[in-house]
N, C-alpha and C positions, 0 to 999 in steps of 0.2 A: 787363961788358956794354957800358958805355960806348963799349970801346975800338969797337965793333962799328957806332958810330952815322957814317951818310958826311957825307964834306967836305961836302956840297952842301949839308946841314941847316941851315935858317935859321930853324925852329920843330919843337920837341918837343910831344908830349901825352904824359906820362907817366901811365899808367892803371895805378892800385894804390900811387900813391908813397910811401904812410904818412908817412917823417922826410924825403922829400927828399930821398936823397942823392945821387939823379943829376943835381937841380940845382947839387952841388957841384963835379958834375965835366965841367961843359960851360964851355962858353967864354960869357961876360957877353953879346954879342952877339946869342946865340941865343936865340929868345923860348921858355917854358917856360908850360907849363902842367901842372901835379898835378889831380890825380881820387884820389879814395878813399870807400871806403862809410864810411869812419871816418875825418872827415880829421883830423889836429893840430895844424894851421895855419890861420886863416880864410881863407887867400891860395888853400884847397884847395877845388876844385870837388866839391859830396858827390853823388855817384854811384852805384849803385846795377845793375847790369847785368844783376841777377838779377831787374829790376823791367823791362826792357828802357828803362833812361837812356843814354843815351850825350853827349860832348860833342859841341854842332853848328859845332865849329871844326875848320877845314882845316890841317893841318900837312904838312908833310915825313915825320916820322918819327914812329909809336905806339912808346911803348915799353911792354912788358909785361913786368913778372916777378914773377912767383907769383903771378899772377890766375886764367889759364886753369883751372886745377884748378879754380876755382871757381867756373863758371859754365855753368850747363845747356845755355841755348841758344845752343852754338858756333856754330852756323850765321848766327842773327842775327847773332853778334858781328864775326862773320868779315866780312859783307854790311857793316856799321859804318865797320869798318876798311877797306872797299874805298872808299867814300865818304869820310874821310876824312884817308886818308893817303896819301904817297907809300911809303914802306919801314914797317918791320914789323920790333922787337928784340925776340922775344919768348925768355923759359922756360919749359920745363915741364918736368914730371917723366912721361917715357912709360911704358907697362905696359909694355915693355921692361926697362926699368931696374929700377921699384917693380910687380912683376906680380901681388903678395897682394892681392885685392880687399879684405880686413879691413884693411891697414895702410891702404890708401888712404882707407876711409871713416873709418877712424881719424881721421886726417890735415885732417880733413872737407871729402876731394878729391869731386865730385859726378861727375866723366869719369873716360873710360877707355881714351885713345888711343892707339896704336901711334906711334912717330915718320912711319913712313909714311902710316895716317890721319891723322894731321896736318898733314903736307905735302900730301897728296890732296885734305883740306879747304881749305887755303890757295888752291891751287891752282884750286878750283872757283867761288875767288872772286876769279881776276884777277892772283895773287902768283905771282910767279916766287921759287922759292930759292936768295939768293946763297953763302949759308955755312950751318955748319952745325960745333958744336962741343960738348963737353959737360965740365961745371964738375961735380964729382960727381956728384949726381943727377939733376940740370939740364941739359937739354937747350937751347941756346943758336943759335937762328932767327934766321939775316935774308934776310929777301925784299923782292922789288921789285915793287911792282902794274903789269902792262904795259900797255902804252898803247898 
C-alpha cells in the first residue's frame, strides 16, 4: 500500500497503525503520525473512532488499513477525512469479495459495503478516485478530496 502514497506527501496520519510498519517504509523526511485503539508504542495517538475521536491534525495523506470494517459510523468518518486530509490509502474488504454476512461478523467486521458504496460514499464527501486495486481480499483505494 505504501507504494500508493504520492510524491507530493510531506505528512502521513496513519489510522489503525498497530507495529508501524508503514512508518518503515516512508522516506525520514516525511512527518508520520500513528493512531490506534490499542496502540504499542507511546509515540501512538490512542483513538478511538467508534467513540467518534478522531486526530485534529492536517496531513496530506490518511492512511487506512483494516480500520474501516470496523467502524459504524462511516459517514462521520468519511466527513473527518474530508477535513483532514488531502488523499485517502485506504483497504477493505467489500461484500463483493467476502459476501457471508456470518464470516463477516465473525471477522468482527460492523459494515457491509459494496466497492461501489464505497466509492459513492467517498465521493459524497469531496474524494475523487485515483486508483483502485485488490491484494487478495483487500480492496486497495486512493482518492483525492477536490478542491
Amino acid at each position: 500500500m505504501s507504494s500508493f502514497i504520492p510524491s507530493d506527501t510531506k505528512s502521513i496520519l496513519d489510522l489503525g497503525c498497530s507495529e508501524m510498519w508503514l512508518k518503515q517504509c516512508i522516506d525520514n523526511d516525511i512527518a508520520y503520525t500513528g493512531v490506534d485503539i490499542d496502540p504499542l508504542d507511546k509515540s501512538v495517538v490512542r483513538i478511538d473512532f467508534n467513540r467518534y475521536e478522531f486526530s485534529d491534525t492536517y496531513v496530506d495523506t490518511i492512511f487506512i488499513s483494516g480500520v474501516l470494517e470496523y467502524i459504524y459510523d462511516l459517514n462521520w468518518f468519511c466527513q473527518q477525512c474530508n477535513h483532514y486530509g488531502k488523499y485517502i490509502i485506504l483497504s477493505y474488504c467489500p461484500l463483493e469479495i467476502v459476501s457471508n454476512i456470518k464470516t463477516r461478523r465473525s471477522n468482527a467486521w460492523v459494515n457491509n459495503l459494496s466497492s461501489h458504496e464505497l466509492i459513492d460514499l467517498l465521493e459524497q464527501y469531496n474524494f475523487k478516485l485515483l486508483d483502485e486495486s485488490q491484494f487478495g481480499e483487500q480492496k486497495i483505494y486512493v482518492l483525492k478530496r477536490k478542491t
